[in-house]
NUKOL-927254 format. One record per residue (C-alpha): residue in three letters; x, y, z. Coordinates in steps of 0.05 Angstrom, whole numbers, plus 5000, padded with zeros to 4 digits. Layout:
ALAXYZ ...
This chain:
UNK613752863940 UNK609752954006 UNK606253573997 UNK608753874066 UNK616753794031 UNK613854063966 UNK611354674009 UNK618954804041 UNK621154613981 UNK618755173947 UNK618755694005 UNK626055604003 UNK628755633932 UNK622956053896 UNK620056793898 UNK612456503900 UNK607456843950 UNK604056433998 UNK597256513964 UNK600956123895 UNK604255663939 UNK598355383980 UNK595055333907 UNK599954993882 UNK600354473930 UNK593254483972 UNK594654744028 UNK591355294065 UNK595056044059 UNK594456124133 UNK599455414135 UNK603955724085 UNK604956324117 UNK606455914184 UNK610955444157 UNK614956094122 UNK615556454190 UNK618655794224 UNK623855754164 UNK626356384172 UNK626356324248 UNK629455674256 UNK634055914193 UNK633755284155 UNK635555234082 UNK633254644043 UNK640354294042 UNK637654274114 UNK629953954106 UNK631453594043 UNK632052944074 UNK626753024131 UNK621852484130 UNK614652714146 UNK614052514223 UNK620053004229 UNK617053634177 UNK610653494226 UNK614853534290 UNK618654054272 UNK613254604238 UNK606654404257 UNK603654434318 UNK603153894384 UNK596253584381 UNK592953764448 UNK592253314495 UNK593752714447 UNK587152434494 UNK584451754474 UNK576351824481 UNK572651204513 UNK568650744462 UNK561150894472 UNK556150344474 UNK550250604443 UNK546349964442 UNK547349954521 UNK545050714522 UNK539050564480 UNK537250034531 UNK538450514588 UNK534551094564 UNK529150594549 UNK528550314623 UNK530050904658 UNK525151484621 UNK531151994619 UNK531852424555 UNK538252394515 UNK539753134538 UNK538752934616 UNK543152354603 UNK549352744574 UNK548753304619 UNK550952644674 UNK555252414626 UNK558552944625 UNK560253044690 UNK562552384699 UNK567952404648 UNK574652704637 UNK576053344616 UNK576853374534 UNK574452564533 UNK567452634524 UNK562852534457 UNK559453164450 UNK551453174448 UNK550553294369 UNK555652644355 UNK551652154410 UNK545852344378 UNK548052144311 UNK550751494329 UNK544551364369 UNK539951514309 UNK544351074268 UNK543550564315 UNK535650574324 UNK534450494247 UNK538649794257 UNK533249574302 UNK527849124280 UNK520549404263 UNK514749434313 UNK507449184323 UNK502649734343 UNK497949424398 UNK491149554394 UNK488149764464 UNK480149714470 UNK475950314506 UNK475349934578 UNK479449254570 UNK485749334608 UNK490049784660 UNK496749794652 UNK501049874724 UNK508149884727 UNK513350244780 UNK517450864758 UNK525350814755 UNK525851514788 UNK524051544852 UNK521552164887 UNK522952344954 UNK521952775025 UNK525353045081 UNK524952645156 UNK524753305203 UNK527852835252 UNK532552515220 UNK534353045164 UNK535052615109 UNK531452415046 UNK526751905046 UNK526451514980 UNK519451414965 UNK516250934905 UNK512451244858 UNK505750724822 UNK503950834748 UNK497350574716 UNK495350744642 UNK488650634615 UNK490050204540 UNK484850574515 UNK485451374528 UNK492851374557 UNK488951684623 UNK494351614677 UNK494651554758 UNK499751604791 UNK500751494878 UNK506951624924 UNK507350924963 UNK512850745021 UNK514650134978 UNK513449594937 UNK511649174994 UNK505148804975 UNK499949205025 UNK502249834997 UNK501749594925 UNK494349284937 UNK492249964972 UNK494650364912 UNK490449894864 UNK485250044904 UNK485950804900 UNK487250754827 UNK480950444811 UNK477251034852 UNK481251624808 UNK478051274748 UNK471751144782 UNK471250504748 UNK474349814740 UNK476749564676 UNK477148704645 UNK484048664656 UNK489648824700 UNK497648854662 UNK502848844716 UNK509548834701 UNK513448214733 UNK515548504794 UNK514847994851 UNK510348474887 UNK505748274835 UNK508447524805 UNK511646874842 UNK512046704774 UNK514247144722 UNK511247194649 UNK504447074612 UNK504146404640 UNK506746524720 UNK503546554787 UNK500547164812 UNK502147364880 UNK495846964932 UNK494547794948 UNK493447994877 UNK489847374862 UNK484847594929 UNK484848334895 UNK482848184828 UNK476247764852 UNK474648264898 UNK474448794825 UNK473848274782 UNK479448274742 UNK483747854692 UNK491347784714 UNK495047744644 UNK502147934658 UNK506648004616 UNK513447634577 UNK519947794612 UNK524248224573 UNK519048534532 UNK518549194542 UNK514349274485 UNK508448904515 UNK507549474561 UNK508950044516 UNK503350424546 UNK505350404616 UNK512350544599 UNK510451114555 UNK506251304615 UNK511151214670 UNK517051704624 UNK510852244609 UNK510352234696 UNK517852244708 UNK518252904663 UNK512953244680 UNK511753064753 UNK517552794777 UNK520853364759 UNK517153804790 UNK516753504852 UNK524353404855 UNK524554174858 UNK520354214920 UNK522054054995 UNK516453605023 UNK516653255092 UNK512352675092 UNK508852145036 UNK502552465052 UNK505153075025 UNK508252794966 UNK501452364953 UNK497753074960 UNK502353474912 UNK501252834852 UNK494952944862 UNK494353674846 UNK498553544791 UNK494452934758 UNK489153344727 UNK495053894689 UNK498353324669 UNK491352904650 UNK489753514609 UNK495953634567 UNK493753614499 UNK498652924464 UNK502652844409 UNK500452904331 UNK495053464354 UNK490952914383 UNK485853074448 UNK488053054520 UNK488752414560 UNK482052694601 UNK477952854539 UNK479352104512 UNK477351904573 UNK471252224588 UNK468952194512 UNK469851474494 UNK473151044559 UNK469151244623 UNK462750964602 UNK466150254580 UNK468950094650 UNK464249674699 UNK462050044765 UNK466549974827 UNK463949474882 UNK460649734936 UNK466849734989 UNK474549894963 UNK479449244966 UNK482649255041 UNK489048825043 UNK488548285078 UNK493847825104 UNK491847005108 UNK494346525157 UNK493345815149 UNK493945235196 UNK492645595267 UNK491345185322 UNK486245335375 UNK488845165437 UNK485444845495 UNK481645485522 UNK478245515448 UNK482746185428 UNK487646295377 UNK493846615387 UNK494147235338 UNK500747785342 UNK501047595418 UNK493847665431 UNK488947155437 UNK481947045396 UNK476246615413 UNK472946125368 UNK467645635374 UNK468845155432 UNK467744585390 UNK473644705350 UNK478244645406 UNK484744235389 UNK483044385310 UNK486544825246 UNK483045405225 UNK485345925177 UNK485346685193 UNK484547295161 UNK487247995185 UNK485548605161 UNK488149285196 UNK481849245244 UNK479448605237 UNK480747915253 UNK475947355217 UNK477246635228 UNK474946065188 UNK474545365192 UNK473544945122 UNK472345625085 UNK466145815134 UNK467246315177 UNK466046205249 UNK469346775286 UNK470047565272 UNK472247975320 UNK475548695313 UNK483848735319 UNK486448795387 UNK493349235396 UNK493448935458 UNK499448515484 UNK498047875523 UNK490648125517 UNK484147695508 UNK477947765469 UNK472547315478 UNK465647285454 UNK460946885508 UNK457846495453 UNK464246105440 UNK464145905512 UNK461845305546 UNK455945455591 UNK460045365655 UNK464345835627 UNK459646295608 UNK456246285676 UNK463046405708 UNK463646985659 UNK458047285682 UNK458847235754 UNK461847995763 UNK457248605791 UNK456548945733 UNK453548345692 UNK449548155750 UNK447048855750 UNK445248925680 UNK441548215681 UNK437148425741 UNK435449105705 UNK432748665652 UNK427648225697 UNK423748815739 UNK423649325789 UNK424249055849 UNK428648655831 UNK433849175803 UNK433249535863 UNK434748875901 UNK441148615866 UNK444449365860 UNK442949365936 UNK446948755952 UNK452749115909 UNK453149745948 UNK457549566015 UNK464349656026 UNK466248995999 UNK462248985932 UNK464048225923 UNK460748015979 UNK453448075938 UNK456447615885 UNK453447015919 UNK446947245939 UNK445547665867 UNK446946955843 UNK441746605890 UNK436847125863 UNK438346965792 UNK437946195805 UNK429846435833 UNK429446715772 UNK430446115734 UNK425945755771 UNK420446095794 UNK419246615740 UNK421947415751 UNK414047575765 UNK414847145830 UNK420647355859 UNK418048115841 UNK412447905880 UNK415547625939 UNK420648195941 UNK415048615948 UNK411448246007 UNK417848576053 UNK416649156091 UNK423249456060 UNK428749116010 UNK434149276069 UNK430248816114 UNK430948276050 UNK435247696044 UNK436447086004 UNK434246706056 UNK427846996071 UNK427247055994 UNK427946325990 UNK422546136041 UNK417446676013 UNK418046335939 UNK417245675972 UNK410745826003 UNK407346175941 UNK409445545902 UNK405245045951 UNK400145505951 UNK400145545869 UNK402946185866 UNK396146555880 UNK396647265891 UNK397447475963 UNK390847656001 UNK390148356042 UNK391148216115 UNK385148136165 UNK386648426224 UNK386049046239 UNK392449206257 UNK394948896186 UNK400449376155 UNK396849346087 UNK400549146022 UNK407549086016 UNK408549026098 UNK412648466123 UNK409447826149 UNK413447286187 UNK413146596130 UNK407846256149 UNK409845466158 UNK405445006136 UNK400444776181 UNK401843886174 UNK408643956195 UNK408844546252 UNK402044736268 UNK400045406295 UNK397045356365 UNK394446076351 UNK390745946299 
């Protein structure tokens, strides 16, 4: 007999207290007494309950199961996966899992636990990599972003955080970067390397395509982190996809930074990256010097004890990103058309393909990997930069012809001369000199600067001077061999530097004065 009838049984048709019955049968006393109480309030007798089946003794004295809720299957092979990828702790987990499910349908922490644990012994065993003092950086992106407030906008700005792990000491950096575009992945390489003040053999990037084309051991690097790693040196060995274990380091790394300084910075209110990169950085060294599992030394006393003096010296300038352009064509006025300004190069490579480099203030062309242009980056729309030795020598001349470069070339050949050309400049109508200035300069060129110093000289004043008069002076002292001028005979000469009318030479117009 079902021990429930048993128990109404002998409620019903015997003297027996409820401690014998619940002996008798194995039930608790507390159940005893309840079922005894319901008898006598329902008054049944057992003519009434002998025939009740046990669906209808548990309808009728024990009571409704609450709820009668059905809980959701968990899938702890899928949570072991997600803790793994995202760095959260069971306990931060559940506390969300909690809130996302229905009242009275949740597993409670203890019984996850269990049924995790259960499920991690089921997993197959592990290789402990070996990590040499100096041989490799580990980089990977963290899961859990951190973020700031736009004043202008008034909302939060998710922000990327950059992870890299030394294999050998665990010593870990960690940068606040806009994205995971490739410039701001390359610049936080190259601020890396100076936090460890060295550069290891070997870079490990994970297979993000900021990093790989290609994915796995055997992909492409990204052109950029190919261009990076010669500039340090480095070995690219990525590694396999879906292999998590290949990177323990970093992901150890990147769940020791998203609970002890993500954390802390998701407490604070910050309003820009710069502040964000500034608050990692006071925080690298606490967490650098936190004392690791098993009793073993800090992450900065491994580092400075055995790894520091195993990594080769920094170059002499940091890595600057630099984006490559191939296949440029130089157009017929020998410039290049760069973010809608316009470079020179080399005449002689008009109508050609170069290849161009940009930096954020630079612009370096090259033509069959030599370089034959650098100039610095123009922010200048429909501007032009030109550097006279690309131009022809028409060009150049043409160039030239303004007041200011006439001015500065005259400064250069004498006196006189200076004080001559900045003359002709200094009318109402500056352009007007631009012809004579270059008469002078064509003298220059073919008399020598000491003769047209000379024959300035020879007028009484430069305002009495013209190209004209100039021209006739230098004429004469090149028949006469250029000999220095003699000091005037008569008496009523005006000594040096007076004005004489040209003398004309005596076979063609002869001087009846004389």
């Amino acid at each position: 007999m079902h021990k429930q009838l048993e128990t109404v049984r002998l409620l019903l048709q015997t003297k027996l207290s409820a401690r014998e019955i619940a002996s008798a049968v194995g039930l608790s006393k507390t159940t005893v007494g309840r079922y005894r109480a319901l008898l006598i309030f329902k008054r049944l007798t057992w003519d009434d309950v002998r025939g009740w089946s046990p669906a209808q003794i548990d309808t009728n004295l024990n009571k409704a199961r609450r709820g009668n809720k059905v809980r959701d299957p968990l899938n702890v092979a899928a949570l072991h996966d997600e803790l793994a990828a995202t760095g959260l702790t069971l306990q931060v987990w559940h506390e969300d899992y909690l809130r996302a499910m229905r009242p009275g349908t949740a597993y409670s922490y203890s019984s996850i636990h269990r049924k995790l644990h259960a499920y991690r012994k089921t997993l197959p065993t592990f290789m402990h990599m070996e990590h040499r003092p100096g041989e490799k950086v580990l980089v990977d992106f963290s899961g859990l972003q951190a973020s700031y407030l736009d004043v202008t906008t008034r909302k939060r700005v998710p922000v990327t955080v950059f992870v890299g792990v030394l294999g050998g000491s665990s010593y870990t950096f960690v940068d606040a970067i806009a994205s995971q575009s490739v410039p701001e992945v390359m610049a936080a390489h190259a601020r890396m390397f100076a936090f460890f003040g060295g550069v290891p053999h070997v870079v490990v990037p994970d297979n993000a395509k900021s990093f790989m084309t290609k994915p796995g051991p055997g992909g492409t690097p990204q052109r950029d982190y190919e261009d990076l790693a010669r500039h340090y040196g480095l070995t690219i060995a990525a590694t396999r996809v879906y292999h998590p274990k290949d990177k323990a380091k970093v992901e150890a790394g990147v769940k020791f930074v998203q609970q002890h300084v993500l954390r802390r910075l998701n407490t604070l209110t910050l309003y820009s990256l710069e502040e964000v990169r500034e608050r990692i950085e006071a925080l690298l060294p606490q967490i650098n010097a936190r004392p690791m599992g098993n009793r073993e030394p800090s992450r900065t006393d491994r580092f400075n004890s055995f790894e520091r003096r195993t990594l080769r010296p920094l170059p002499a300038l940091p890595y600057e990103y630099a984006e490559v352009r191939t296949g440029v064509k130089v157009d017929g006025g020998y410039h290049i058309l760069v973010e809608h300004h316009r470079y020179s190069v080399p005449h002689a490579l008009t109508g050609q393909r170069v290849d161009v480099r940009l930096t954020a203030d630079c612009v370096e062309v090259f033509h069959e990997q030599r370089l034959v242009a650098k100039h610095a980056r123009s922010g200048v729309i429909g501007g032009l930069t030109t550097t006279p030795a690309h131009q022809l020598p028409a060009h150049r001349a043409q160039t030239d012809r303004n007041p200011e470069a006439l001015k500065a070339w005259a400064a250069t050949q004498g006196p006189t001369i200076k004080r001559f050309v900045h003359g002709l400049f200094e009318q109402d109508r500056p352009y007007m000199g631009l012809r004579p200035a270059d008469q002078v300069k064509t003298f220059v060129s073919r008399y020598g600067a000491a003769a047209v110093e000379r024959a300035l000289k020879d007028f009484p004043s430069l305002e009495l001077a013209n190209a004209t008069a100039l021209k006739r002076k230098l004429s004469i002292q090149a028949k006469e061999g250029a000999t220095p001028r003699q000091p005037a005979r008569s008496k009523n000469a005006l000594g040096p530097g007076s004005f004489t009318p040209a003398k004309r030479h005596s076979d063609e117009h002869p001087d009846p004065f004389e």
